[in-house]
C-alpha positions as CSV (number, residue, x, y, z in Angstrom):
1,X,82.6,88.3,100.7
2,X,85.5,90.1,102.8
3,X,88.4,87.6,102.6
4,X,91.5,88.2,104.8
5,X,94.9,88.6,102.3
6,X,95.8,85.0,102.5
7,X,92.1,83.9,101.6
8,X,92.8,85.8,98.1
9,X,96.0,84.7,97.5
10,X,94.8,81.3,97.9
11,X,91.5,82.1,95.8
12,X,94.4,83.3,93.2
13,X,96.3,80.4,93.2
14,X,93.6,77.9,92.8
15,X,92.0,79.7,90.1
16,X,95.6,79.5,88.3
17,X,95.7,75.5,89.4
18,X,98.8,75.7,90.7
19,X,100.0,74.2,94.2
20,X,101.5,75.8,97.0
21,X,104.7,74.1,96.2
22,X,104.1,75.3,92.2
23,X,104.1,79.2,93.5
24,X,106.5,78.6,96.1
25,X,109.2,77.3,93.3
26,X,107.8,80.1,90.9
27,X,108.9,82.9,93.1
28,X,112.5,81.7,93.7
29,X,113.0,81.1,90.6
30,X,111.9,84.4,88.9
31,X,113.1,86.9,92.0
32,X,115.5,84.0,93.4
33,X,113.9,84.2,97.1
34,X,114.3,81.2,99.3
35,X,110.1,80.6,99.5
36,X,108.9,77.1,101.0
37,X,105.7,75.7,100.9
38,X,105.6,75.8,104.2
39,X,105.7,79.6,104.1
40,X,103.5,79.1,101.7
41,X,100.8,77.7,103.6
42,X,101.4,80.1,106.6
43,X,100.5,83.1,104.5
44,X,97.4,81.5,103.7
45,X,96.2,80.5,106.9
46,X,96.8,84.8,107.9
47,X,100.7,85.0,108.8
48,X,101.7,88.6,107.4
49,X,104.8,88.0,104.8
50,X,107.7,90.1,104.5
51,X,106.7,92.7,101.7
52,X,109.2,91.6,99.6
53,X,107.8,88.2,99.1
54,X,104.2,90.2,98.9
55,X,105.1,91.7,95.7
56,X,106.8,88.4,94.5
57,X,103.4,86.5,95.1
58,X,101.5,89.3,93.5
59,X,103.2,89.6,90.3
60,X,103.2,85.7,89.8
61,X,99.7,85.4,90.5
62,X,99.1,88.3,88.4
63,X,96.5,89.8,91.2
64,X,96.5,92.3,93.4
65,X,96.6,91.1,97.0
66,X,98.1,93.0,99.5
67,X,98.8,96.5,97.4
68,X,95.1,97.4,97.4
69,X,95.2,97.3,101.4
70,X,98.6,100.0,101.3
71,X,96.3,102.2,99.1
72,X,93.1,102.1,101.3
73,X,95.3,102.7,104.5
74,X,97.4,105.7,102.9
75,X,94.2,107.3,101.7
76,X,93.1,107.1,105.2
77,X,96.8,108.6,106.5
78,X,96.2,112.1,104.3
């Protein structure tokens, strides 16, 4: 199954049972960003987020989202 970076992170939150709003509230409060869940959704349905708020969603969720896809690309740079 080849899910597009939102797709996971949505995977990741579900499996954690936690709303949009829930991680949305989770990042500003541990790396005091001004996250909606709005944005929230947007970044689920494919919208590319700042990578700031990448790593933010990542180390809430505990999961690797986005990071595996800056590996694979620099591998493919050398």
């Amino acid at each position: 199954m080849n899910l597009h970076p939102g797709e996971k992170m949505m995977l990741y939150r579900t499996r954690k049972n936690m709303s949009q709003e829930k991680l949305a509230m989770a990042v500003n409060e541990k790396y005091k960003l001004h996250t909606y869940q709005m944005q929230i959704s947007r970044i689920e349905r494919g919208e590319i987020p700042e990578l700031i708020l990448m790593m933010a969603i990542e180390k809430v969720l505990g999961a690797v989202i986005w990071s595996d896809q800056f590996a694979e690309n620099e591998k493919k740079l050398v």
